[in-house]
Phi, psi and omega in degrees: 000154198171208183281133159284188154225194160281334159260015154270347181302132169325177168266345170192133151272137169320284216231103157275146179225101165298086160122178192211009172281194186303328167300291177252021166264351172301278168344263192317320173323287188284306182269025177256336204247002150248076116085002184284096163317118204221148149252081167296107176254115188243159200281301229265198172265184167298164184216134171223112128347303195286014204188358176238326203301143181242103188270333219216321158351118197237153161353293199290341207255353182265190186265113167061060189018070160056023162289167175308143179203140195318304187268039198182070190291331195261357162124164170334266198293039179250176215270009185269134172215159180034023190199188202132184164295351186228141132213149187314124178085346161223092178306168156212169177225184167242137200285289181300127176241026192267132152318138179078007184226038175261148190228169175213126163262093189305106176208107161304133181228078177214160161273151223123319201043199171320334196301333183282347178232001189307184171269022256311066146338114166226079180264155159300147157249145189261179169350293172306338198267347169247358170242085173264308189281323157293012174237340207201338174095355174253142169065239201218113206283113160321139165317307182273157182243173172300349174278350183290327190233353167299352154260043150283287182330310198273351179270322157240026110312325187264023160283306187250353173099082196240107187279165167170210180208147151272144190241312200113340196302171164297122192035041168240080219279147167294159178265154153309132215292167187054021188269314259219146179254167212277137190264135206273200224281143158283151209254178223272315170311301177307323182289344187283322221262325175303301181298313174305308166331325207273326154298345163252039206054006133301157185276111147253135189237175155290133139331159153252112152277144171265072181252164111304087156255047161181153175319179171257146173281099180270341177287284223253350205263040164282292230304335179289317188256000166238088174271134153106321185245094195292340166260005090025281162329298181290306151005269168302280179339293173307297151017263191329316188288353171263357176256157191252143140304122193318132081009314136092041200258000198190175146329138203265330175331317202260013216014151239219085168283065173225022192037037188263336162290175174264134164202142176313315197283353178224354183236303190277277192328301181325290180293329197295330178302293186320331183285326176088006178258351175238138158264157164248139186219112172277169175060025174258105178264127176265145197296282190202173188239148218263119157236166166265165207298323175285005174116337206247147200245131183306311192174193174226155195252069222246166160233158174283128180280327170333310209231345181089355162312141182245139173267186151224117208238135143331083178197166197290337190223135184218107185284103177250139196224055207277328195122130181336297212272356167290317196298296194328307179333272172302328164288279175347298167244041155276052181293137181205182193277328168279356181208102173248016175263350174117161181299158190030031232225068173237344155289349210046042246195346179274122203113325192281178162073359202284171185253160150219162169293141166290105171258128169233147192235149172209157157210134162205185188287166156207128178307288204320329154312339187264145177073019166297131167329109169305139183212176169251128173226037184294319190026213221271042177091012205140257147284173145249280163299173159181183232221086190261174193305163202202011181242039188285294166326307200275346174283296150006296193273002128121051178260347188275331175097326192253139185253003150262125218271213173185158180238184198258138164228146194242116142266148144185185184119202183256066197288170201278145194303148147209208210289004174235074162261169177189160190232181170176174196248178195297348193269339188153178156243144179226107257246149199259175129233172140100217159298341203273333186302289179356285180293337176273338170271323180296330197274322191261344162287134196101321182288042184238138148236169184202101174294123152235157171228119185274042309175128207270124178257149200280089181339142155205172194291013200253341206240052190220168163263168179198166194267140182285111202279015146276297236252136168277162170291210189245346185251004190066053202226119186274165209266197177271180143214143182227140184267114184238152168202140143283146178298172155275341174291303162287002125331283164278334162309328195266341159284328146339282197305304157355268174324331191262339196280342169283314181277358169298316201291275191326314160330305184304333182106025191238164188249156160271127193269354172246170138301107156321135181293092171288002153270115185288003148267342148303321177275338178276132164283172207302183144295145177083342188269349175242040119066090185212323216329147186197182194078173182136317185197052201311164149296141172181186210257026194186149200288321200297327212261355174179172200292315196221173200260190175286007191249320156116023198256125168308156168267357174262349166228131205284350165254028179248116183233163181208107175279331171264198187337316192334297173316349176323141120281348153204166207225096167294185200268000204258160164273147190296333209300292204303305163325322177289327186267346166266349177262354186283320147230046145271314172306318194279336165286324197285311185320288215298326165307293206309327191289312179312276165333250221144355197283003178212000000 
């Protein structure tokens, strides 16, 4: 078993999984390595990191030194094929031509998803992050608490490689010892931004990266995450001895054929191919998903994109893990005379509620940066540190004006050039030739930081999708259309972030050469843009109030699991991914019991 076609597909498998990024490639994981028969189907094509990733490649050797171009939305060399916000041949629209009420949408179409180009962030959400509404009375408290899913969390760090530190912080949870690989070293700017931080109380810590900076303990750490299943074991084991610890050659962004990130395509995939239990059916876009006069749903209904032809794939169980607004997507226009509201849609919730991370952006120069000694500071592709929230008390007694926090990611250094670059001075910036570039680049590169802000949004009744009742796709498969609004909460949060990342530039010894925008709708980026989006089909304790149960299983159809974002019920200041992927297998352990009973 391996890549399939539509006329190599079994006549039925245990188990189809719609899509192949941290949902789904997390999923097909845990149940192709317990024995489980899986089909993975995925929209984009094939993809191999190891034979495609421009490991070495430098700026300059590319086409418009490796800037963005309508077909290379993340720049030449980033690991995104066939997708970006925009892709040929499949629109959405927006409901709303009002500023600000735009949503925007990222959708890779390889396999892998996103998982290839992301940053790889991998935080926990804490305690506070599955009780929101018990802390503060806004948006929907999870079925589940953080003890439900924290041995997941430690089961895939240690599975994909996660560097960091335990700190001890407030709703930042610690790993368990030996879980967790040594975080590498801070570049000099970060050490600066640290010392500085502290005077305005914040906290910088290491980062959690899904990074490799030392091999994986390939002796004890199958048997911890498969007890019990010795080919498993063996599996995992072998695995592990192909991936190198980072090196430290290039963007994590662009993906990494030595495998030391985490990618579905380099982590989840490989073994799961080795067990001989999974096919990949590339080039598939799927339609709906398939029920029987009872209700229980069969397969899915895909067209080849190769040939236009439409299929049909077969199974006991049907996992959708497309990414939130592909599933949403895909409910949605599963119709039938028993669900004429879309599959699992009898709360009608299907669709609401969706999220983004809340993005605030700041920059500036810092003297104190200038004319350093050339050194390489590429280090692991990205952050090493960041700033996690740190206003839990003063949010709480209600002094922030906001009710949800966010945390900082932070650059600078000397990072590798690419096709816009320009420097500039205390007065503003301005562009240089000649000898004078020459001297302005040794005294000013590197001496740059550039503040983001992350930032948790409060689900509201302004913020969903639906299917849009003109406009079609290229197969004739209709599109989303989305409805967006930001709070007054994300609103004053991102001018918060503003504000604090200007008197941070300052601490430092840098000028703001602006003001910050006390209107925080100047300062918050689009719905959508810093490409978090999650909700869609929430979790919850009761059929009426959500989509899927705590397990992640629907509630109108019992062999329907939906595995990625969707299932949010709120969207912490944390990235999602490591969550999507600790709740993906947990779901997929609920399958694989339910299947042993006999009960799916």
């Amino acid at each position: 078993m391996a890549f399939v076609t539509p006329a190599t597909l079994a006549d039925r498998y245990d188990v189809v999984v719609v899509g192949s990024g941290a949902a789904g490639g997390q999923s097909a994981y845990t149940l192709s390595m317990d024995g489980a028969r899986v089909l993975m189907v995925e929209a984009g094509r094939n993809y191999d990191p190891v034979s495609e990733t421009a490991m070495f490649q430098t700026n300059d050797a590319a086409p418009l030194r490796g800037a963005a171009t309508p077909d290379k939305q993340g720049g030449f060399f980033d690991a995104t094929v066939d997708g970006g916000w925009t892709v040929a041949g499949e629109p959405y629209t927006n409901a709303s031509t009002e500023e600000g009420r735009q949503f925007k949408w990222w959708r890779p179409r390889m396999l892998g998803g996103r998982t290839n180009h992301w940053s790889r962030h991998a935080l926990r959400n804490g305690p506070y992050d599955f009780k929101p509404h018990s802390r503060d009375g806004l948006g929907f408290d999870w079925p589940i608490s953080y003890g439900d899913v924290a041995p997941y969390y430690d089961k895939v760090e240690m599975l994909i490689g996660v560097y960091g530190t335990n700190d001890g912080l407030e709703n930042t949870p610690d790993s368990p010892e030996g879980v967790l690989q040594p975080p590498p070293k801070a570049r000099i700017g970060e050490l600066l931004a640290r010392q500085r931080g502290r005077k305005l109380g914040i906290p910088v810590i290491p980062i959690r990266r899904a990074v490799l900076t030392r091999p994986l303990d390939h002796r004890t750490l199958p048997a911890r995450l498969h007890p019990g299943n010795a080919k498993a074991q063996r599996i995992l084991a072998e695995d592990m001895q192909n991936r190198a610890a980072c090196f430290w050659a290039t963007r994590c962004e662009r993906g990494c054929s030595i495998r030391a990130n985490y990618q579905s395509t380099t982590v989840h995939i490989p073994p799961a191919l080795a067990t001989g239990n999974l096919d990949i059916l590339a080039d598939a876009m799927v339609r709906e998903v398939l029920v029987d006069p009872a209700g229980k749903a069969t397969g899915v209904v895909f067209i080849d994109k190769r040939t236009g032809l439409e299929h049909r794939a077969s199974a006991r169980v049907v996992v959708l893990a497309a990414s939130a607004c592909e599933t949403v997507r895909l409910l949605l226009n599963s119709k039938s005379n028993r669900f004429p509201a879309g599959l699992a849609n009898s709360s009608g919730l299907v669709g609401k509620y969706i999220m983004d991370t809340v993005g605030g952006n700041w920059g500036g120069q810092i003297p104190l940066l200038e004319n350093l000694p050339p050194h390489n500071e590429d280090g692991a592709g990205g952050l090493h540190v960041y700033a996690p929230w740190w206003l839990y008390k003063e949010q709480k007694a209600g002094k922030l004006g906001f009710a949800r926090g966010y945390h900082i990611e932070f650059g600078t250094g000397k990072g590798m050039p690419g096709g816009r670059m320009g420097f500039g001075n205390d007065t503003g910036g301005r562009t240089s030739y000649g000898t004078r570039l020459k001297e302005d680049a040794r005294r000013y590169y590197g001496s740059y930081i550039g503040f983001s802000g992350r930032g948790e949004m409060v689900p509201n009744d302004d913020s969903f999708c639906e299917i849009d009742p003109k406009v079609v796709d290229k197969w004739g498969i209709p599109v989303l259309r989305f409805s967006w609004k930001w709070s007054e909460h994300e609103i004053r949060q991102a001018a918060h972030m503003q504000r604090t990342f200007a008197d941070w530039i300052e601490a430092m010894g840098g000028v703001n050469h602006r003001a910050p925008s006390p209107d925080g709708r100047k300062a918050i980026s689009a719905g959508g843009a810093v490409i978090h989006e999650v909700g869609g089909t929430i979790m919850g304790a009761a059929p009426a109030a959500s989509v899927t149960n705590s397990w992640s299983q629907t509630w109108d159809v019992k062999n329907l699991f939906v595995a990625d974002g969707a299932v949010f019920a709120s969207n912490a200041d944390k990235n999602p991914t490591l969550t999507i992927m600790a709740l993906a297998w947990r779901t997929a352990d609920r399958i694989l019991d339910e299947m042993r009973r006999g009960n799916l």
